[in-house]
C-alpha positions in Angstrom: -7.9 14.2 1.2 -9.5 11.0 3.1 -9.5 7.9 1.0 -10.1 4.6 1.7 -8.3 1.2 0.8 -9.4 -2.3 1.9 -7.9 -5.0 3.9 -7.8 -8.3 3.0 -8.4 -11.0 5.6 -7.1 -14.9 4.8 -9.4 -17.6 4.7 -7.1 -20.0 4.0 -6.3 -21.6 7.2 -2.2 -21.6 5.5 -2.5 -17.9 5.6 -2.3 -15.7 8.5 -4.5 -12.9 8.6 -3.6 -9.4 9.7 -5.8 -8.0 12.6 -6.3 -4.4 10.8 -4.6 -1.7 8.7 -4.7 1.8 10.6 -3.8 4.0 8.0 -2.1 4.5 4.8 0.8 6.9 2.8 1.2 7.2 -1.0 5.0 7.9 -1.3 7.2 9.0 -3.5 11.1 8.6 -3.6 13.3 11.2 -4.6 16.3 9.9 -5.9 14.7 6.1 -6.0 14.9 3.6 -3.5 16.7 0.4 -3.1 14.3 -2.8 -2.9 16.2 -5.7 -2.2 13.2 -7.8 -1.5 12.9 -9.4 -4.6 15.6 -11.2 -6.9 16.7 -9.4 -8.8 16.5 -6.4 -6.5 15.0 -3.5 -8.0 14.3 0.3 -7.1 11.2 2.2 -6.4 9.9 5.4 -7.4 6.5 5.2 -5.9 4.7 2.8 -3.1 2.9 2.8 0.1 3.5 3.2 4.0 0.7 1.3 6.0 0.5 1.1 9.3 -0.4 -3.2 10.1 -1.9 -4.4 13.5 -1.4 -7.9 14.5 0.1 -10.0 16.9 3.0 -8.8 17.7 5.1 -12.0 17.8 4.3 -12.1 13.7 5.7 -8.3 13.7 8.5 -8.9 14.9 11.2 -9.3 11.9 13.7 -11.7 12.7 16.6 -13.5 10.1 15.4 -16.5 10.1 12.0 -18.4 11.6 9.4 -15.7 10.7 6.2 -15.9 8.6 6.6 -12.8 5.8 4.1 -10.5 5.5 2.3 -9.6 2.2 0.5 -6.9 0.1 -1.0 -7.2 -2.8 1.4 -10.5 -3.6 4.9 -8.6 -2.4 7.0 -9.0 0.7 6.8 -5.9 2.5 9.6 -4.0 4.4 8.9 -3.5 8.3 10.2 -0.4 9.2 9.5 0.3 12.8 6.9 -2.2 15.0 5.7 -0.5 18.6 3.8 -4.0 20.5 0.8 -4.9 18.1 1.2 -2.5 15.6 3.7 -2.2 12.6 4.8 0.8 9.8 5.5 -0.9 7.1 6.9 0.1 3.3 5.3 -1.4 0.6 6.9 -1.6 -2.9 4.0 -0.2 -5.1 1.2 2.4 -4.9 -1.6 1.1 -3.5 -5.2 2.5 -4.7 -8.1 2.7 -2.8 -9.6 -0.6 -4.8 -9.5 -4.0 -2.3 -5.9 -4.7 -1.0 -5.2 -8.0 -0.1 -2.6 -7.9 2.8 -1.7 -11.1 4.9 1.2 -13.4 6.6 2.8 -16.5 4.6 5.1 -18.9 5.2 8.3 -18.6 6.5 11.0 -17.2 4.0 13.4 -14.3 3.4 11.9 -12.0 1.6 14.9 -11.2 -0.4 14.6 -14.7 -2.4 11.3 -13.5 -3.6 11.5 -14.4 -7.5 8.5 -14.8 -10.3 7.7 -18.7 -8.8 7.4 -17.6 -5.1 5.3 -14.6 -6.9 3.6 -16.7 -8.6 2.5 -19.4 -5.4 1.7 -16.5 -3.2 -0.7 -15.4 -5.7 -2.2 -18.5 -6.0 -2.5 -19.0 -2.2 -4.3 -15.7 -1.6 -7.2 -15.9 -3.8 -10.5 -15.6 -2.2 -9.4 -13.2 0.4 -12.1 -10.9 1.7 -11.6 -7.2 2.5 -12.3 -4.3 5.1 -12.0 -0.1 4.6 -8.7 1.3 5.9 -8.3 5.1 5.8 -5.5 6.9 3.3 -4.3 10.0 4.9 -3.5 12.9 3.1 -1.0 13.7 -0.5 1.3 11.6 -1.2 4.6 12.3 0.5 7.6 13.1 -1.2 11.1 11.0 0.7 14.3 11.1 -0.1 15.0 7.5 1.9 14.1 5.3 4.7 15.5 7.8 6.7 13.5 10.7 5.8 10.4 8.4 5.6 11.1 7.5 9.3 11.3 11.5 10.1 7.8 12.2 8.4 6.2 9.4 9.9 7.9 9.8 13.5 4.4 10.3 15.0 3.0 7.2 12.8 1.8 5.2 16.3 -0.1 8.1 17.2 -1.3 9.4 13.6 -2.9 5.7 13.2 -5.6 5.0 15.4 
């Protein structure tokens, strides 16, 4: 099953935009999975894999000194970058309705809390959006681990 979602591109010149979304998988975790990129940190059941190309100095995650990058409002969780492009986990189900996906300012995402929330909602209004494919059932994971093992071939899967 093909679907498509939509990509949201900043015209704010404070947000950075993302270049494209490649693809996308609906997950779900079996047991749930830790999110600690909120406060207070939560689990999740269901959310989204999506494949994110920009440049790849944004990409990069670092501790400190890097501009987070958003869906839908929430930090998202880099899980493995390869030059320009990115597989990233995001912390809810996404739909195939616009997504609004872009980079904000520099933070760690783990001190995201209702106010942050609550400003990064307020900074991405207006954004427009582009059709970005959704590949497939969603995929059941037992952790980042197993995620990683299903999506090994992600780089190649996505283009």
């Amino acid at each position: 099953m093909l679907g498509l979602l939509t990509l949201a591109f900043a015209g704010d010149p404070a947000l950075l935009p993302v270049d494209r979304l490649a693809c996308a998988w609906a997950l779900h975790f079996e047991p749930a999975y830790p999110w600690a990129f909120q406060d207070p940190p939560t689990t999740l059941s269901d959310a989204t894999a999506l494949v994110v190309e920009a440049p790849a100095d944004r990409l990069r995650p670092r501790d400190l000194g890097y501009h987070v990058l958003y869906v839908e409002g929430s930090p998202v969780d880099v899980l493995a970058v390869a030059g320009d492009r990115a597989l990233v986990l995001v912390p809810t189900r996404l739909g195939t309705g616009p997504v609004r996906a872009w980079f904000g300012d520099e933070r760690l995402p783990e001190r995201f809390d209702p106010a942050a929330r609550a400003r990064v909602e307020a900074a991405s209004r207006g954004l427009e959006g582009v059709g970005v494919p959704q590949w497939g059932d969603a995929l059941r994971v037992e952790g980042r681990n197993d995620l990683l093992a299903q999506l090994a071939d992600w780089e190649t899967r996505c283009r």
